[in-house]
C-alpha positions in Angstrom: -11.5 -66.6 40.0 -10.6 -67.4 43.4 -13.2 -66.8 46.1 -11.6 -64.3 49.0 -14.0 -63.4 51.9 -12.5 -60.9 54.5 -13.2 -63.3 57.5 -11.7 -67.0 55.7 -9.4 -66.2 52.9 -7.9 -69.0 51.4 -4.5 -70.5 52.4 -1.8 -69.7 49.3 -0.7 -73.5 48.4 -4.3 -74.1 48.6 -5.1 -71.5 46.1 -2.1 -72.4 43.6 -3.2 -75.9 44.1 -7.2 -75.6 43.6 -6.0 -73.0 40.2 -4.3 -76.2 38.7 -7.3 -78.2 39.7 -9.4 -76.1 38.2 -7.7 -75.7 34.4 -7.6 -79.5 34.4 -11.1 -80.2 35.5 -11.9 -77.6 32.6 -9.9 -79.7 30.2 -11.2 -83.2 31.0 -15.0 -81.5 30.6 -16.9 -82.7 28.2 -18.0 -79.5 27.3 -14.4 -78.8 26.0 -14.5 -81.8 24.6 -15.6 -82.0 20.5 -18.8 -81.6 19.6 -19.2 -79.9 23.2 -20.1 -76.1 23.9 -17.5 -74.9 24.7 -15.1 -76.9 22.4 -14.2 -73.9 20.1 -13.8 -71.8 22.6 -11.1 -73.8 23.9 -9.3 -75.1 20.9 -9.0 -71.4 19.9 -7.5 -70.4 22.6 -5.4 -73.4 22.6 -3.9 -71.9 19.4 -3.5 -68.5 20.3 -2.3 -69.0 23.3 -3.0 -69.7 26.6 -3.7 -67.0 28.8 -5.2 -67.1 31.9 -6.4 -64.2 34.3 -7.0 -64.5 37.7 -9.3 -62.5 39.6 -10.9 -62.5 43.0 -14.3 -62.3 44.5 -16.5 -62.2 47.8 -20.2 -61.7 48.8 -22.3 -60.7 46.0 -19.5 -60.7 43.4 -18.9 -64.4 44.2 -22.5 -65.2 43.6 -22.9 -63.7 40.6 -20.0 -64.8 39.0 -20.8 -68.8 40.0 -23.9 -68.0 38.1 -22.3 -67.8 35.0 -20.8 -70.4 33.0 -17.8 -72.4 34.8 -16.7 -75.1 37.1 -16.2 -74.4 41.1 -13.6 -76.9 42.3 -13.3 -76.9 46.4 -9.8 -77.5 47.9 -9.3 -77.6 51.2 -9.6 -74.2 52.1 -9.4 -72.8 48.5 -12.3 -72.2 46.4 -11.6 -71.3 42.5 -14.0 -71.0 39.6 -12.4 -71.4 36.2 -14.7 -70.0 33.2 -14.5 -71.3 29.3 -11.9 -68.6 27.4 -13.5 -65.6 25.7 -11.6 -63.2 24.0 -10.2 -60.2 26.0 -13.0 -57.7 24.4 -15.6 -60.1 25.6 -15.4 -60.7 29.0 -19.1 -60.7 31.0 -19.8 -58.1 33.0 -19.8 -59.9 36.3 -16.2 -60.9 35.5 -14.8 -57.7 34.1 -15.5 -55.7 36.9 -13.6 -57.8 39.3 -9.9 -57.0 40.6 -6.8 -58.7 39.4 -3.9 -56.4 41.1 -2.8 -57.1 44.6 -4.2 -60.7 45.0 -1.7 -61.9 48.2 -2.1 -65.0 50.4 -0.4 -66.7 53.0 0.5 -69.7 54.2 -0.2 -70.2 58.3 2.9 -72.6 58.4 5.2 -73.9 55.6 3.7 -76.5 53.9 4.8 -80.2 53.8 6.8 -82.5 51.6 4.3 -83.7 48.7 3.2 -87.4 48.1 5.4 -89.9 46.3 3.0 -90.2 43.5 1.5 -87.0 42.9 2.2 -84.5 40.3 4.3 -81.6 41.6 4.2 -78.0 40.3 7.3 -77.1 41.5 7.9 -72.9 41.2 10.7 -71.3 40.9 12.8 -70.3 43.9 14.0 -66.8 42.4 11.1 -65.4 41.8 8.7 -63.2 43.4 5.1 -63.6 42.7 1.6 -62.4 44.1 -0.7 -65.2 44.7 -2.6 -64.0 41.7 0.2 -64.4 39.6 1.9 -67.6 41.0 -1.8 -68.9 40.2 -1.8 -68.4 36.8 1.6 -69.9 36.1 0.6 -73.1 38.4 -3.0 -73.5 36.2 -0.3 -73.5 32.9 2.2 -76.1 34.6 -1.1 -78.7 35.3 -1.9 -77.9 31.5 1.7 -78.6 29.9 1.3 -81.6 32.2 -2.0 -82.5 30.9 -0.5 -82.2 27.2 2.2 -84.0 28.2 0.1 -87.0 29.1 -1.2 -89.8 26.6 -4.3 -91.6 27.2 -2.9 -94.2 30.0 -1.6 -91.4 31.9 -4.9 -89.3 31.8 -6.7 -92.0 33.2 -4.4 -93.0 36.1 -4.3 -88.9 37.0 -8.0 -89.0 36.3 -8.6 -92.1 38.7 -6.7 -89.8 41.3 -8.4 -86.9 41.0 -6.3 -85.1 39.5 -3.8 -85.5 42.7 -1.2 -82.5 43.1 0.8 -80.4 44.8 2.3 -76.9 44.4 6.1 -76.4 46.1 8.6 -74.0 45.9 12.1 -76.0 44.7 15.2 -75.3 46.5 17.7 -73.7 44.5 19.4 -77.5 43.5 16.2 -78.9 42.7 15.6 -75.8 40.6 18.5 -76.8 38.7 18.1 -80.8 38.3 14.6 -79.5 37.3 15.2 -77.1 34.7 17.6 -79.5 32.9 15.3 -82.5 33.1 13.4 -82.0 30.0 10.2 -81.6 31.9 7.4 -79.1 31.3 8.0 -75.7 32.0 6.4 -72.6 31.9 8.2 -69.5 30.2 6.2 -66.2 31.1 5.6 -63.7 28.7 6.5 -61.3 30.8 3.2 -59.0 30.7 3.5 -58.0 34.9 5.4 -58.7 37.9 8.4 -60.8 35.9 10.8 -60.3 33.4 10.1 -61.9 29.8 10.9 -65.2 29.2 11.4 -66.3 33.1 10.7 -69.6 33.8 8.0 -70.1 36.7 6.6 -73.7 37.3 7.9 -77.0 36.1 5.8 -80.1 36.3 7.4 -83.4 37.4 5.3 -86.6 37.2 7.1 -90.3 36.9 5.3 -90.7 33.7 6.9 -87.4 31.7 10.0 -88.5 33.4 9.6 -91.7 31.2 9.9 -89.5 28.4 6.2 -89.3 28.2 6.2 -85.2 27.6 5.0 -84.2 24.1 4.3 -80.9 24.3 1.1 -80.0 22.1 -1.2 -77.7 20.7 -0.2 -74.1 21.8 1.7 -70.5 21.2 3.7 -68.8 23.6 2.2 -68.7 26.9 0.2 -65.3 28.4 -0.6 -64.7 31.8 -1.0 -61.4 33.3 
């Protein structure tokens, strides 16, 4: 859920960015964790797969919502709340009643080249996608990344807080991307794009090392 008051909405990158953020600091919780509370919750949706909604709030129906189980992560201007999974016929109230459709953000100016070391989300350059939607693929890239990490890796991303970016690939980046083995997200192709398109890929220097082992998931769902 990303928070979007008339007067301050977020900037886009910083949305994208803060949705990965999110999914990962979900991940690493404890609570998802065995033995935690909400560890069932997420292995089964780990096996089903991974579908993730994005909705927006303001006022009132941010408030509410924050009350609920979850973790807020602030970015910059971005402020996103990621909930534990709960089957579609389940969602809380506070949630359900929230718009999805028509989530659009801008960026004031274009934003710059990412850090050397960070993880980049890079999204597809043929592809049109609301914010809402662009979200939701960026939050699967960070978790195929997070799969695609072994214990070293984890901790070094860990010790960085989880540093990344979110970029749009020119067309021949696209290209080297898509054919470097890397993770990459294949839409199911519920709204907005055509099955099977390929949205985000994430590029770190450790899955470059051949560290990617994808793991633990069906096709992946995002409205």
């Amino acid at each position: 859920m990303v928070r979007v008051e008339r007067a301050a909405p977020p900037e886009r990158s910083d949305a994208l960015e803060a949705s990965a953020l999110a999914v990962l600091a979900l991940l690493d919780d404890p609570r998802a964790s065995e033995g935690g509370e909400w560890a069932e919750a997420v292995r089964s949706w780990e096996a089903v797969g991974i579908r993730k909604v994005v909705r927006r709030a303001r006022g009132a129906e941010w408030r509410r919502a924050v009350d609920l189980p979850g973790i807020t992560v602030a970015h910059r201007t971005a402020e996103v709340r990621v909930h534990p999974p709960v089957p579609l016929d389940a969602w809380p109230r506070d949630l359900a009643r929230l718009q999805v459709s028509g989530t659009d953000l801008d960026d004031p100016a274009e934003p710059g080249p990412p850090a050397g070391d960070d993880v980049v989300l890079w999204l597809n350059p043929g592809l049109s996608m609301s914010a809402g939607k662009a979200m939701a693929q960026a939050g699967h890239a960070a978790q195929l990344a997070w799969w695609g990490s072994d214990g070293a890796a984890r901790a070094h991303w860990r010790d960085r807080r989880f540093a990344l970016a979110v970029r749009t690939a020119g067309p021949e980046r696209w290209a080297e991307l898509s054919g470097a083995g890397l993770p990459m997200v294949r839409d199911a192709g519920f709204t907005e794009i055509e099955p099977g398109s390929c949205t985000v890929v994430a590029d770190a220097p450790w899955l470059r090392r051949g560290g990617f082992r994808p793991a633990g998931s069906g096709p992946l769902r995002s409205p």
